[in-house]
BAFI-3210 file (N, C-alpha, C; in Angstrom, 3 decimals, decimal comma, padded with zeros to 6 digits):
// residues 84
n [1|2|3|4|5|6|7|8|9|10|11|12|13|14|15|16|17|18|19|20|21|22|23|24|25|26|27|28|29|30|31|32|33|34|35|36|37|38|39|40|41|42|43|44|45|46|47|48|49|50|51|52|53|54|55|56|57|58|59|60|61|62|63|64|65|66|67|68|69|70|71|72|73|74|75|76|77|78|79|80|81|82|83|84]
n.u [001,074|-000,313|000,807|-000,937|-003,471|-003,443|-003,739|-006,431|-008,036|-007,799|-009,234|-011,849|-012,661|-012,526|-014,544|-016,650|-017,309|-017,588|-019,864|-020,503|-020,791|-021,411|-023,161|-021,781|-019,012|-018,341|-018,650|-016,139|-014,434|-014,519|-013,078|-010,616|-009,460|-009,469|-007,493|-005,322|-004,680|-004,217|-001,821|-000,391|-000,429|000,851|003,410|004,604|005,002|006,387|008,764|008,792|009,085|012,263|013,729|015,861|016,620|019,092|021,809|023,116|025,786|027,958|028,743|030,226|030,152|031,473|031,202|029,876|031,006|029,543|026,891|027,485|029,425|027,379|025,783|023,136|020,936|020,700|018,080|015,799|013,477|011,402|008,580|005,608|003,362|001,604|-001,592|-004,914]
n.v [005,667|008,574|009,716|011,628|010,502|007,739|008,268|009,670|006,939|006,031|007,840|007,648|005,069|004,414|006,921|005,570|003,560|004,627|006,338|006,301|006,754|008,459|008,337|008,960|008,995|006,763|005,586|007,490|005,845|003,095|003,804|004,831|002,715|001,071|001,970|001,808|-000,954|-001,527|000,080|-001,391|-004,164|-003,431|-003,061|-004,968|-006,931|-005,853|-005,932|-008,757|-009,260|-008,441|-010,306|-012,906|-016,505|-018,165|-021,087|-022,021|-022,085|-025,118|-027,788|-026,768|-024,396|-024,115|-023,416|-024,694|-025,336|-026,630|-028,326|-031,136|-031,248|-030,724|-032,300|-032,402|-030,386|-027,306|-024,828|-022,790|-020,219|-018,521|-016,048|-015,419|-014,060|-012,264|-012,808|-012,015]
n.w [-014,702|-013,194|-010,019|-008,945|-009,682|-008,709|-006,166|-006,943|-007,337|-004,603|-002,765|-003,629|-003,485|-000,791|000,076|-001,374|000,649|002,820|002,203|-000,117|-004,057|-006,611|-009,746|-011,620|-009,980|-009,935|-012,001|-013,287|-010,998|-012,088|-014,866|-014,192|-012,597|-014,304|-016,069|-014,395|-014,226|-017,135|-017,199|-015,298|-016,675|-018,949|-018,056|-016,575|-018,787|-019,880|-018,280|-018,489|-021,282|-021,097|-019,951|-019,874|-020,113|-019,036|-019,049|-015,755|-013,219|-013,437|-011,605|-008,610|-008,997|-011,670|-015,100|-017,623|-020,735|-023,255|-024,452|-024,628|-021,994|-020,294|-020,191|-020,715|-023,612|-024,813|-023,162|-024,563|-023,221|-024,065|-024,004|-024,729|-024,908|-022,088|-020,570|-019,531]
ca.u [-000,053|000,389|000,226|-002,688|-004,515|-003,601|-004,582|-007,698|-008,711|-007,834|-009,941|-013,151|-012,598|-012,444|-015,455|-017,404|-016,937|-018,022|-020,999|-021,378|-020,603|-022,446|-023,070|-020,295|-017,740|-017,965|-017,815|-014,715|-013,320|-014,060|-011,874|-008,857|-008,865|-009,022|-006,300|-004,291|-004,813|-003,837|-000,451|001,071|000,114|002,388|004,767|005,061|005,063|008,112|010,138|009,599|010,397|013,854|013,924|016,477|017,152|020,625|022,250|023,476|026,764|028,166|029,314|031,741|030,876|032,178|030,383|029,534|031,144|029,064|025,925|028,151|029,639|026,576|024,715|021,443|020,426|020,459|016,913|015,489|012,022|010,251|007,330|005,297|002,318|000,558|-002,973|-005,633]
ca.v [006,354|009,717|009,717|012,434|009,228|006,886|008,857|009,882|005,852|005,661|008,362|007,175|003,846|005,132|007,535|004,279|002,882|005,870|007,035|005,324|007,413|009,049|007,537|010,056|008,884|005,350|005,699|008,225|005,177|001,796|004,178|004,648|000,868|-000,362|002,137|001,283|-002,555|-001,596|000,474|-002,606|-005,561|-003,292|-002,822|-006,084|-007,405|-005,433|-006,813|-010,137|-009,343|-008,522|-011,543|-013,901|-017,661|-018,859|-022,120|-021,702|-022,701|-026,549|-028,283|-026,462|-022,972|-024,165|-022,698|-025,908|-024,333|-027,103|-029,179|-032,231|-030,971|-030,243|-033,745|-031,512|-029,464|-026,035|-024,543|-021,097|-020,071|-017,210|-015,757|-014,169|-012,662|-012,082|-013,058|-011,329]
ca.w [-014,104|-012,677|-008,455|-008,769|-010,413|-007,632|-005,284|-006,554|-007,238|-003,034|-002,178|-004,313|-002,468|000,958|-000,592|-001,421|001,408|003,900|001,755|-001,452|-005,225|-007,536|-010,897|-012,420|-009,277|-009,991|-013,808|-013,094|-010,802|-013,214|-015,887|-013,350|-012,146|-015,789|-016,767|-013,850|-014,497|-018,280|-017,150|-014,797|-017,575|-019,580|-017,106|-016,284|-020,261|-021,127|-017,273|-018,805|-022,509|-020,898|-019,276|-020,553|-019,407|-019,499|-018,079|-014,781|-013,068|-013,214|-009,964|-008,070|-009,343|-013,030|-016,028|-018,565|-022,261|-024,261|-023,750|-023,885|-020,815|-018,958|-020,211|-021,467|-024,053|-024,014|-023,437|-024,287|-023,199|-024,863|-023,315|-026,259|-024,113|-020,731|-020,511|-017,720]
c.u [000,477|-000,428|-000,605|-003,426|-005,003|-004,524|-006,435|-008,459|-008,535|-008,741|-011,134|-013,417|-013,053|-014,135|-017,088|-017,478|-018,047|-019,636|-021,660|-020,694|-021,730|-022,039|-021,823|-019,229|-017,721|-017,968|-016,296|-013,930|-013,168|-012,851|-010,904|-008,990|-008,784|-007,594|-004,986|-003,772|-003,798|-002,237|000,091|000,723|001,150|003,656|005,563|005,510|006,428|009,445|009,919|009,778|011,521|014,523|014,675|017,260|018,683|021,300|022,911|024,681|026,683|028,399|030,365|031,820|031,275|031,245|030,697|029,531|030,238|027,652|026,539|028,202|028,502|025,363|023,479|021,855|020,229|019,078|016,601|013,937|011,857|008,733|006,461|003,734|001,992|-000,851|-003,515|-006,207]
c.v [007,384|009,192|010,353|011,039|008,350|007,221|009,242|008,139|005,480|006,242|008,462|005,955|004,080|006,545|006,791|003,557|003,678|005,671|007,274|007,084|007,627|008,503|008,225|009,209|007,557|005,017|006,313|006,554|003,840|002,579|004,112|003,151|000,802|000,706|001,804|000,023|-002,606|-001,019|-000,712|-003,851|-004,332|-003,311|-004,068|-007,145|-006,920|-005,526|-008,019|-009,947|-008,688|-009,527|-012,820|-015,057|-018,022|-019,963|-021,539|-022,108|-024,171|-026,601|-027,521|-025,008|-023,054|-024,073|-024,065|-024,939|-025,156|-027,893|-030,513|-032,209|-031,293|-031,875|-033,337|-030,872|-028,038|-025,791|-023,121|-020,881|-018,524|-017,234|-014,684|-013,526|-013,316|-012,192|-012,579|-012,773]
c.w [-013,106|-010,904|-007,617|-008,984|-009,454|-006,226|-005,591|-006,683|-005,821|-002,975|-002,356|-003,699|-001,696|000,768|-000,314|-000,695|002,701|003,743|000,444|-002,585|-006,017|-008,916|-011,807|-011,503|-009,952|-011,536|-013,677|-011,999|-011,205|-014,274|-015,026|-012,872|-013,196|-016,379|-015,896|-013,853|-015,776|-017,984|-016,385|-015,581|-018,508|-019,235|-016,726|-017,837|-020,319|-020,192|-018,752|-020,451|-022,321|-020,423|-019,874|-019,584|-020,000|-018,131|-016,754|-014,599|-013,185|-012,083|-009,473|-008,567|-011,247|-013,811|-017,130|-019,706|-023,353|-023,666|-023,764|-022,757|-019,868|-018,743|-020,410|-022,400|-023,588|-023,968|-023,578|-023,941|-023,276|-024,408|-024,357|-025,931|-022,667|-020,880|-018,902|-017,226]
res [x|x|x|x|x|x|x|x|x|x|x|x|x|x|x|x|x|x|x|x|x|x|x|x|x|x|x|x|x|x|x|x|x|x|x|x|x|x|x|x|x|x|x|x|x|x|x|x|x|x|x|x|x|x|x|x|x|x|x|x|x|x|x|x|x|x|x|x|x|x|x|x|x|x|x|x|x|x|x|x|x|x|x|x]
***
């Protein structure tokens, strides 16, 4: 979302707030909240499909090469959507 955008969903706020909108402003600012809503679930969808779990260190700093070693299973968790 461009930072003309942001700005104008502040200054329709602060607008609405003062001295109320006109049936055009407050149509013009449900579309910018729902597209700004719609740009950070994407934004945030495609952090966590980069998001990859992997075992951590063993005791002492030492990296566990097998799940023998570590006495667990490895685990992977996959996150396959965001819900509003």
């Amino acid at each position: 979302m461009k930072k003309e955008e942001i700005d104008r969903i502040n200054y329709l706020y602060h607008k609405s707030k003062r001295e109320g909108l006109t049936a055009s402003e407050a149509a013009e600012q449900k579309r910018l909240r729902r597209a700004y809503i719609d740009d950070f679930k994407a934004s945030l969808r495609a952090e966590l499909d980069r998001i990859e779990i992997v075992d951590g260190p063993g005791p002492a700093g030492e990296t566990a090469t097998s799940a023998e070693e570590t006495g667990s299973l490895e685990e992977t968790v996959v996150v396959t959507e965001v819900r509003s």
